[in-house]
N, C-alpha and C positions, 0 to 999 in steps of 0.2 A: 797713585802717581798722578800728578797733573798736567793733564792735558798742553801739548804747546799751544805756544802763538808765535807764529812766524813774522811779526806785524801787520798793520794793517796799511798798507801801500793804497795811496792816491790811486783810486781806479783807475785804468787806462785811459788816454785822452781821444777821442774820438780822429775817427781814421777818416778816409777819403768816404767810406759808407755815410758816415755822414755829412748832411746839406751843408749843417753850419753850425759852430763851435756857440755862437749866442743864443742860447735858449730865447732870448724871448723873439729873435727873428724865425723860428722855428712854427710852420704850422704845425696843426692839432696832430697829424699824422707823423710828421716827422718827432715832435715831441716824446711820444707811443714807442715809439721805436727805440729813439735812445733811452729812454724809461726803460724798457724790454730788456736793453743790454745792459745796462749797469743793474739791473735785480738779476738777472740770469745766475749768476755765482749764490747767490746766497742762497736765492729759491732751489736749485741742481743741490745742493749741499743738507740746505733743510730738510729735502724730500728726497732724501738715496735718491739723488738721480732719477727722479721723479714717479718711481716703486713704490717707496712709502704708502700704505692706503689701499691696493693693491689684493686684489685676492690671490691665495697663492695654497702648495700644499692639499690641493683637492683630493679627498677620497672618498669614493661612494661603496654606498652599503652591501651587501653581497645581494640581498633581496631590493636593491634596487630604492629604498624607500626615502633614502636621505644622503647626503653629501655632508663630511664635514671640510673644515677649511680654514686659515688662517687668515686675519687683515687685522690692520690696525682703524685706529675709528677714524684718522682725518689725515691726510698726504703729507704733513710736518711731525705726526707721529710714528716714532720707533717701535713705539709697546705693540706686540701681536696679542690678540686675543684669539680665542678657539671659537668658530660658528658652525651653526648645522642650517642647512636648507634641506625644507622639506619637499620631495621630490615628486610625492603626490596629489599637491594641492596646486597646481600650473593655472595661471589663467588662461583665459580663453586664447589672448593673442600670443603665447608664448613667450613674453616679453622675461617677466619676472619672476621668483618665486620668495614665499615666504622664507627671510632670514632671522634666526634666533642666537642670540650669544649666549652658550653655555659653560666657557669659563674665561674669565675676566680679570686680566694680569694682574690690574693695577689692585682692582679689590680681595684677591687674593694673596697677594705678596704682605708678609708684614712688614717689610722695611725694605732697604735698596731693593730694585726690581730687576738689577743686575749685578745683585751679586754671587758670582759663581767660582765654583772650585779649579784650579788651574787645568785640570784636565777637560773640563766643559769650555774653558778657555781657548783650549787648544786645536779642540776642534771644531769651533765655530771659525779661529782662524782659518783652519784649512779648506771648510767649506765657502770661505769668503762672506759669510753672515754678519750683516752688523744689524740685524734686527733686536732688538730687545723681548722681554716680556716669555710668550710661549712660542719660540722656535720651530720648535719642533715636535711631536707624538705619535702615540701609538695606540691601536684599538687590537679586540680579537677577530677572529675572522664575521661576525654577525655585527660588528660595530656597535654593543653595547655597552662596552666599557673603552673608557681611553685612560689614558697617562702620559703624563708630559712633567720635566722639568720646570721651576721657576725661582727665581733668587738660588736655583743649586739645591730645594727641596723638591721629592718627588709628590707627584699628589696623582690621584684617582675618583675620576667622576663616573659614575655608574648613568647612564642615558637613558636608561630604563625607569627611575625614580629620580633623576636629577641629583639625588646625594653627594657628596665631595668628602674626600678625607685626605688630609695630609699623611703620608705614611713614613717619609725618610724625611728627616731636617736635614740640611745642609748635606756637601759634598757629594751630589747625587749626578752622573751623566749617562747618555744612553737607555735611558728605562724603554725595553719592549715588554709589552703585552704576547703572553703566549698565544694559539689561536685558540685556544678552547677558553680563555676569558678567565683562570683558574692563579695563574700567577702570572708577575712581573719579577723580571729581571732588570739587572741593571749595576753599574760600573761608582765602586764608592771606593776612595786610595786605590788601592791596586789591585784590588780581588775582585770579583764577580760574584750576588748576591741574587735573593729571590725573594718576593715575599707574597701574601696571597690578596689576589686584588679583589677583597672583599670591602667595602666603606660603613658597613658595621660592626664588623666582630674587630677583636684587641687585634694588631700587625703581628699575624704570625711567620717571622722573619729565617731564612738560613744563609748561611756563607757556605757558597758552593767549592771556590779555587781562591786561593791566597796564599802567598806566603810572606816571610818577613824580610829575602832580599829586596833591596830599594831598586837593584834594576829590571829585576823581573814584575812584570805585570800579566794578569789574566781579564781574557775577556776586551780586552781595548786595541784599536787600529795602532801601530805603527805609524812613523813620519812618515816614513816613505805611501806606506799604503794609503793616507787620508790626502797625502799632497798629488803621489803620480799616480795612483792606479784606481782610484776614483771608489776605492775601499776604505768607510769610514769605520765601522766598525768591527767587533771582535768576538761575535756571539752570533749563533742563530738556533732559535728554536726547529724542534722539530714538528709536521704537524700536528704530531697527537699531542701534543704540549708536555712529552714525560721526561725529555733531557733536553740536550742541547749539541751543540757544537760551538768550542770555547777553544781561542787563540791563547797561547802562552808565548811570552816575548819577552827574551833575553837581550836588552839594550848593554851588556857589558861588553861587547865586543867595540861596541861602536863610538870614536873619538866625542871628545869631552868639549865644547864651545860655549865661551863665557859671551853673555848679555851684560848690560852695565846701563846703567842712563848716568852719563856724565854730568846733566845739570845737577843731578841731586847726587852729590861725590857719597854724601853718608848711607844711602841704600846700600844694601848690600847687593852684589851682582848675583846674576841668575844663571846656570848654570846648566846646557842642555845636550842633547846626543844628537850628532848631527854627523850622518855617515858621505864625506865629499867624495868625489869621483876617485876609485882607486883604492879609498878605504873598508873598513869592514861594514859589512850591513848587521842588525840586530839578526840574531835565530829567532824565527818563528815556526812554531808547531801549534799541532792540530789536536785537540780531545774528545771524545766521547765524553758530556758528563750527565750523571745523572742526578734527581733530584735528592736525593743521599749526600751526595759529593761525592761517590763513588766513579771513577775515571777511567778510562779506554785511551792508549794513545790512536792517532790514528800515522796512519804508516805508511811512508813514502820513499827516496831518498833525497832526504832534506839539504845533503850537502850537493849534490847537482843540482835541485831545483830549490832553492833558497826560498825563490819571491812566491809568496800564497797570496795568488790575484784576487780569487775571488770567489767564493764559497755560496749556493746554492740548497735549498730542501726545499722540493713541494709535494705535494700529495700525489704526483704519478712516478714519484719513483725516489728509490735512495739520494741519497746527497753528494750533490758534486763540487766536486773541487776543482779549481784551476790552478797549475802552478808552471813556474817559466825558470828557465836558469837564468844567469846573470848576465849572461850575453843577449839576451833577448830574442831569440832568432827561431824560439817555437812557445807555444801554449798548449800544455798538455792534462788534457779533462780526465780525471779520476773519478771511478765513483767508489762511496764509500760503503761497506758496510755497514750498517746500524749495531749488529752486536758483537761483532770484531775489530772493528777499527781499519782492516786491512780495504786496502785499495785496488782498483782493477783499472786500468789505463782503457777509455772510451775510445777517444778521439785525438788527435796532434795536430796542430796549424804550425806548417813551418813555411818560413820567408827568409828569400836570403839574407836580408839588410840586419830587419826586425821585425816582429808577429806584434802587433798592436792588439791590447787590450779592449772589447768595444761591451760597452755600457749594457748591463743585464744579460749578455751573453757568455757559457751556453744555458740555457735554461728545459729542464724537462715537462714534455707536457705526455697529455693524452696520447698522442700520434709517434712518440721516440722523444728525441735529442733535437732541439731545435737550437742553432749554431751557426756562426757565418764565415765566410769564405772569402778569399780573394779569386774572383775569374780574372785570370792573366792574359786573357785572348782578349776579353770587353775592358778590363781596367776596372773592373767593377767589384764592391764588396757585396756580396751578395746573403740572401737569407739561407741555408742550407739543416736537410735533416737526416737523420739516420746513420748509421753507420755506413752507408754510400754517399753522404755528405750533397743528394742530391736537391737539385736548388730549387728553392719555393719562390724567389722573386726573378723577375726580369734581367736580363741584361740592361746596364745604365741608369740601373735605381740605386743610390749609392746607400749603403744601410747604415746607420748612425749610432741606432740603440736600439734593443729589444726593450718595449719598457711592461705588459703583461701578457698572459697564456689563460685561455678558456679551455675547455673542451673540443672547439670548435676553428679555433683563431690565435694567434698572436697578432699581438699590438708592436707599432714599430715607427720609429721615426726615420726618415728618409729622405732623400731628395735627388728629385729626379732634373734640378739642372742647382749649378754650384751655389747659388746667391738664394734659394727659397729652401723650406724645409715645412715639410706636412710630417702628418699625425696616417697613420695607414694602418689597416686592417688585412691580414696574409690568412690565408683559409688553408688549413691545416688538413692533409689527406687524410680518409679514413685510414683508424690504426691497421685494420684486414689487407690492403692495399700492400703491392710487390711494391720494389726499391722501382721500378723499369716504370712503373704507371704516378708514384712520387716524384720522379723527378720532370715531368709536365709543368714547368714554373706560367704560373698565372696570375695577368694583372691585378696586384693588389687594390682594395679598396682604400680611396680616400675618404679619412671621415673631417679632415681640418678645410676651409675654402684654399682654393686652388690659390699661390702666391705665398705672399709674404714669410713669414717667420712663426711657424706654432709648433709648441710641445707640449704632452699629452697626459694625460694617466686613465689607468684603468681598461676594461676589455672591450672587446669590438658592441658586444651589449651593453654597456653603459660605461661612457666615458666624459674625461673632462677635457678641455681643448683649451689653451692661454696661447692667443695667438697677435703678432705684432703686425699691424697692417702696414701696406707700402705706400700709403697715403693718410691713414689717421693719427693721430698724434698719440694715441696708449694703446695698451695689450685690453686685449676683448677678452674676456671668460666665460667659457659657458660650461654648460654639463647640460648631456643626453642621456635618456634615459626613459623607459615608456611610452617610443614612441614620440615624445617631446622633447627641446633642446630649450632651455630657460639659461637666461643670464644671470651671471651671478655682479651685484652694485662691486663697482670700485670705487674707491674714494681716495684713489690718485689726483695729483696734480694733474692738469696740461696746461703746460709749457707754453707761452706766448712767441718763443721762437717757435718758426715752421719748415722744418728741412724740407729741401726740392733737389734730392741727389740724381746727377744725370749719369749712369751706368752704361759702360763701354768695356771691349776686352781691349787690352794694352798685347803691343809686343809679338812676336812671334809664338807666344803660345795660349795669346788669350786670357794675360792674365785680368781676373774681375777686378775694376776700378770703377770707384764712383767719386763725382768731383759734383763741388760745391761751391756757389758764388754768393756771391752779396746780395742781397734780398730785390736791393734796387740797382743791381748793375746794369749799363745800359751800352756794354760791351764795345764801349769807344778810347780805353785806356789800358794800360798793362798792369796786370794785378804782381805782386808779392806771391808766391808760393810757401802754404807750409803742410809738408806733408805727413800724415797720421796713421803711422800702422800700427801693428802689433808684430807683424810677417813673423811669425814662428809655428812652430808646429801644435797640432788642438787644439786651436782658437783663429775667429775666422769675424772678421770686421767688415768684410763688405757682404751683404745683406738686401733681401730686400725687403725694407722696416723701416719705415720714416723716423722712429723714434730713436734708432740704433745712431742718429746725424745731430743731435740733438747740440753738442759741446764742438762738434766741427762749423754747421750753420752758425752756432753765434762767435766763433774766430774769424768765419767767412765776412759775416755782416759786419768785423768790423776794417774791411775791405781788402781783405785774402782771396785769392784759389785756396782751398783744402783740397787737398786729395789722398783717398784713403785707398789703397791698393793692397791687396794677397797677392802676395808669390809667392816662388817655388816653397815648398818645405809646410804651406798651409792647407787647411784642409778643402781637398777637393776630390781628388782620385785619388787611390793609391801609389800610382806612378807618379804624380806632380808631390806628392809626400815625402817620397823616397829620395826627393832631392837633395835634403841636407846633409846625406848617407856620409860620413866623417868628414862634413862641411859644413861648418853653420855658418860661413862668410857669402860663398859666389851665391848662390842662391839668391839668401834673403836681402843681399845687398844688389845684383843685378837688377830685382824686382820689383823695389824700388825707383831704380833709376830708368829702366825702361817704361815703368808706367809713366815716370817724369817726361822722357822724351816723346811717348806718344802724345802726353797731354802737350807738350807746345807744338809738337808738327799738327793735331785736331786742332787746337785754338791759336793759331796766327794772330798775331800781333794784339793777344789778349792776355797771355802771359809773363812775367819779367824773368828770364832764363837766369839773372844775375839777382836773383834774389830769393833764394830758396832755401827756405828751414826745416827742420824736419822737428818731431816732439814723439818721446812713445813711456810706455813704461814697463818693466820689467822686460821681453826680452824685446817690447819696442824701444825700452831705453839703451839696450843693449846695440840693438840695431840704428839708432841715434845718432850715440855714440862711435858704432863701426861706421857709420857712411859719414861724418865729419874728417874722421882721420884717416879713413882708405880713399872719398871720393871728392878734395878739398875741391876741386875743381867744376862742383855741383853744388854742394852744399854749403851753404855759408855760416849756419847758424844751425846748434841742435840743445833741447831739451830731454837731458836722459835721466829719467823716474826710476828709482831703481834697480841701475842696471849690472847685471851681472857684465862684471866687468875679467875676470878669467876663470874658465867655465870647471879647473881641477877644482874652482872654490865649491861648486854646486852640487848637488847628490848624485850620488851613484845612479837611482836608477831611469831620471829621464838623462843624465849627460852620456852614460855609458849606452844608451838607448843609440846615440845618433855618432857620438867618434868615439866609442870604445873608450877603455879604460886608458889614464895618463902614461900608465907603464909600457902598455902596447904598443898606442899611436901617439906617440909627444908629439909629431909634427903635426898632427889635428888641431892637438890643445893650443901649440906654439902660434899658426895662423889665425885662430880666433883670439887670443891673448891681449885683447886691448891695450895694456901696458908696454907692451914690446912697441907697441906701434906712435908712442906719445908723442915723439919729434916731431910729427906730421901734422901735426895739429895746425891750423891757420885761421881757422874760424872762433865764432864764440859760442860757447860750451859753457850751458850752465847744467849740472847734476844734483840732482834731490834726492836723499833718502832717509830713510826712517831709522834711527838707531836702533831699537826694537823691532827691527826685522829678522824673524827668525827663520826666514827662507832662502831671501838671498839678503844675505847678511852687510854690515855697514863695509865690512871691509875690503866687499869691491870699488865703492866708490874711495875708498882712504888708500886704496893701494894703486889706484887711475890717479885719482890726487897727487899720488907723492912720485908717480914716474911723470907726470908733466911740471910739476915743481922742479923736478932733477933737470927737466929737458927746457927750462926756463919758458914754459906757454905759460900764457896767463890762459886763469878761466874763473869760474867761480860753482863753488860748491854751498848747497844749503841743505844743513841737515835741520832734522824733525827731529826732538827728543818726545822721548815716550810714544813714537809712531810705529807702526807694525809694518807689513808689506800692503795692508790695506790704507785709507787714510779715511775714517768714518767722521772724526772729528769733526764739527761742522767749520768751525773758523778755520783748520790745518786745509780741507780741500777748496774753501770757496778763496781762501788767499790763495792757495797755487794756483788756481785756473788764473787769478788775475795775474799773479805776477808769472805763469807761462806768457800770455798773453804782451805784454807790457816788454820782456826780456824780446822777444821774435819780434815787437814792434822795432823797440829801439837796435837791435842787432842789425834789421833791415832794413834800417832808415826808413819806417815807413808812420 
């Protein structure tokens, strides 16, 4: 399918940021500047948002000896390659360490270097991947052997002798490595397979689970689990590497929704299962299987608790399971047993609202069940273990993810104020120790520098740290290890714009807002507003991360306020979360608007109160949207990027998360309903989306379209053919930033 082009629109004219429209009256400086802005688009596009190049995907050795890791060779390439850094040859000043490329996209691919089987497809989209090349891999526990996909075949490099062998052609996703190094699994049509990851003997291959209905699949993630619940796939080895645990998923329950790309009427439409708020979700179950093919169910009551969050095996103990009803209001940990299949109920998180799924937790170590909590007296999500649930971290260290378990430690991402987030080390009590001497919670160790934005991998003895400074323009990588921390080369871009975001709380309850000015403001005129959230729930935009201001500073430079503010309903506490609770309107729209009002009463006569736009996308285009027609009397102008525009259109299981089911609470659905609200419209309203959006689908913007049609508003809609809910295309996003840009100019007279 070919790519759009949206045109190519006259760059925006230069704004009040700049001196002066004649280049050649322009000093050398000012010259720089507007150079700076008009490449910004194309450079932010060429180089994913200037990732591209990027190390990324770090995992170090069990014996500590080597890291491998993904990057591509130059900041305008997509293709990943697979690297090793050798972790014992450090120089003296701990700067660098030797890096080797061990397998090499481009010379390994025999033809298109992306081309892949619609289910690799599908879950790149959900992880939001627009990288190319080698994505993603897998090694055994000693990191001598890895496997990865490429063009859709599998292949195996052996690290020990450098050898490669292609083993699967075509149609290949998910390949893991067992940990004994013994075989690969892996997802090909609709079955789950194995085969033995040796790179000299003939591929001695088995089909473990398959059958020949087209909506049953084994082994593969669900919509729902790869989009909401942060569960991409559908396999887990055990660690002795002798079976596994394999999802089976019956999509027949679940309604039928057509894709199409209208420009090319003769394709044939695509055709997918998409469970909305209210309808039926897929059955999923759980197996025992062995390398025979021989199968164990495993045993819960599936019709109470539907959703399988998230599934767990390591070496201190059976395997657990998470599973949650459909109302969302507990998480309840199972574990399994290995040679019956039956399950024993561990532990239950229950909340009134909803029990939030948190990233690698519960996971088991040496010491029990380590698991988190909400403390309702501090507000705080805390680290907790055992069967008395008691707590290993602090009060006001808010826990984000469990991301590994030693012996000795869990690893854990956290943040101990709303806007920073570090990499932390939790010292797990001796297993001999009573519940009364475990629950002594003590300050965990930081191993990320204090500030900015980093996330981690690996255990408290050697780890890897990708962390965003609050002043340098890219993400720093390192890995520790022996006593030494070496850097790992990036070969990103940086950006000639420079964000200087000034961080303030807004409002009555503080909420984090950070504003942005024009490079050369010299704060003697009133600027235009346009403000840039996301404000919804599990995704959090003010930061402190210079690089995270990167597409707001060059709006600002070209003679904007930007302000980018979190309210209610985002992430910060669990009570400021709890906001949206069958509200997705007061919340994220007051949040908004109070950040807007603290910023004009902070800046007097620096602001233009009658000139303020707003731009987001997905549910910040929702949000957009909602503050054009609920708050005309603020907002004069809004850009909304695919916005779910009536929320019965969206799945079950994040909408039924926050207002229940449509059947339940219609007057939820009814106040958030964009379409109900079109008559109000006063402002200008431009909406973008992708017709190949298979998440939130074209037809909330076609259905917002055709109630302000009915309601005689003008506005203007621009869709993308052949765009997803991503827009990787380089022409489809360096044109929309311009023409965002260009629309808020001219909407705002500015």
């Amino acid at each position: 399918m070919a790519h759009p082009d949206p045109g190519r629109p006259t760059p925006p004219q230069p704004g009040p940021a700049d001196v002066s429209s004649d280049a050649a009256a322009e000093s050398p400086a000012q010259q720089s500047q507007r150079q700076t802005l008009e490449q910004f688009p194309r450079e932010r596009a060429a180089t994913q948002s200037f990732r591209a190049g990027a190390p990324r995907a770090v995992r170090i050795a069990r014996d500590h000896s080597q890291a491998l890791f993904l990057r591509s060779e130059a900041s305008d390439d997509p293709v990943l390659n697979l690297w090793r850094v050798d972790l014992t040859q450090t120089r003296a000043d701990d700067a660098q360490s030797p890096e080797t490329v061990v397998a090499h996209a481009r010379t390994l691919a025999t033809d298109n270097i992306d081309r892949l089987p619609a289910a690799e497809r599908a879950r790149r989209e959900r992880l939001r991947e627009a990288g190319q090349g080698i994505t993603d891999y897998s090694t055994d526990n000693d990191q001598t052997k890895v496997c990865f996909v490429l063009s859709g075949s599998l292949w195996l490099l052996d690290l020990t002798n450098g050898t490669s062998a292609l083993l699967v052609e075509a149609g290949v996703t998910s390949p893991t490595m067992d940990p004994t190094g013994t075989w690969v699994a892996f997802n090909q049509d609709s079955g789950l397979h194995v085969i033995a990851a040796d790179t000299a003997a003939a591929p001695q291959r088995r089909t473990l689970c398959s059958e020949p209905a087209p909506e049953v699949t084994w082994g593969q993630a669900e919509f729902l689990a790869a989009e909401e619940m942060g569960r991409y796939r559908g396999f887990w080895w055990a660690p002795s590497g002798d079976r596994l645990l394999v999802t089976r998923v019956d999509e027949s329950p679940v309604s039928q929704w057509v894709l199409g790309d209208p420009a090319n009427p003769a394709q044939s439409v695509r055709t997918v299962r998409y469970p909305a708020a209210g309808t039926a979700n897929a059955v999923v179950q759980l197996h025992l299987v062995s390398l025979d093919g021989s199968t164990t169910a495993v045993t819960w009551d599936v019709d109470e608790y539907e959703y399988l969050a998230s599934v767990s095996w390591s070496r201190w103990g059976p395997p657990l399971v998470c599973v949650q009803p459909r109302d969302q209001r507990c998480v309840v940990t199972l574990s399994v047993d290995p040679e019956t299949g039956t399950t024993t109920e561990r532990s239950r998180r229950s909340e009134p609202d909803w029990t939030d799924l948190i990233p690698g937790a519960p996971v088991w170590t040496a010491s029990g069940i380590v698991d988190t909590d909400v403390d309702v007296a501090t507000d705080t999500r805390r680290l907790v273990i055992g069967a008395d649930r008691a707590a290993l971290t602090p009060a006001g260290l808010q826990i984000r993810a469990v991301v590994a378990a030693d012996a000795h430690a869990v690893t854990v991402l956290a943040s101990a104020n709303a806007i920073s987030q570090g990499f932390y080390a939790v010292a797990l009590p001796d297993p001999t120790e009573t519940a009364v001497q475990t629950g002594s919670a003590v300050q965990p160790m930081l191993l990320s520098e204090p500030g900015g934005w980093a996330v981690g991998a690996g255990t408290a003895s050697a780890f890897a740290i990708s962390r965003a400074d609050p002043t340098a323009p890219r993400t720093r990588t390192t890995v520790t290890s022996n006593g030494h921390t070496i850097e790992i080369a990036s070969m990103a871009a940086t950006s000639a714009i420079r964000p200087s975001p000034t961080f303030f709380a807004a409002g009555d309850v503080g909420l984090d807002t950070a504003v942005l000015w024009p490079t050369d403001y010299d704060g003697h005129r009133e600027l235009p507003i346009i403000m840039s959230p996301y404000g919804g729930p599990h995704a959090q935009r003010v930061i402190d991360a210079a690089s995270a201001y990167l597409t707001e500073q060059w709006m600002a430079d070209h003679g904007f306020c930007v302000i980018v503010a979190d309210g209610p309903g985002t992430p910060r506490t669990p009570d400021f979360e709890r906001a949206v609770h069958r509200d997705l309107v007061t919340g994220p729209l007051h949040g908004q608007v109070a950040a807007l009002e603290a910023a004009l009463a902070r800046y007097p006569g620096q602001l233009d109160a009658k000139r303020v736009g707003i731009r987001g996308w997905s549910f910040g285009g929702y949000l957009a949207a909602l503050a054009i027609l609920e708050r005309p009397d603020v907002f004069q102008a809004a850009v909304a990027g695919a916005p779910v525009t009536q929320w019965a259109l969206y799945d079950t299981h994040y909408t039924e998360r926050y207002l229940g089911t449509p059947q339940d609470h219609p007057e939820a659905y009814a106040a958030s309903d964009l379409t109900l609200h079109a008559e109000a419209l006063s402002g200008q309203l431009l909406i973008v989306h992708g017709l190949n959006d298979d998440n939130v689908f074209a037809a909330h913007t076609l259905r917002l379209s055709s109630a302000l049609l009915a309601a005689g508003k003008p506005h203007t809609v621009l869709p993308l053919t052949g765009v997803s809910h991503m827009t990787p295309q380089e022409v489809v996003a360096q044109n929309l930033l311009r023409l965002d840009l260009q629309f808020l100019q001219q909407a705002l007279q500015h």
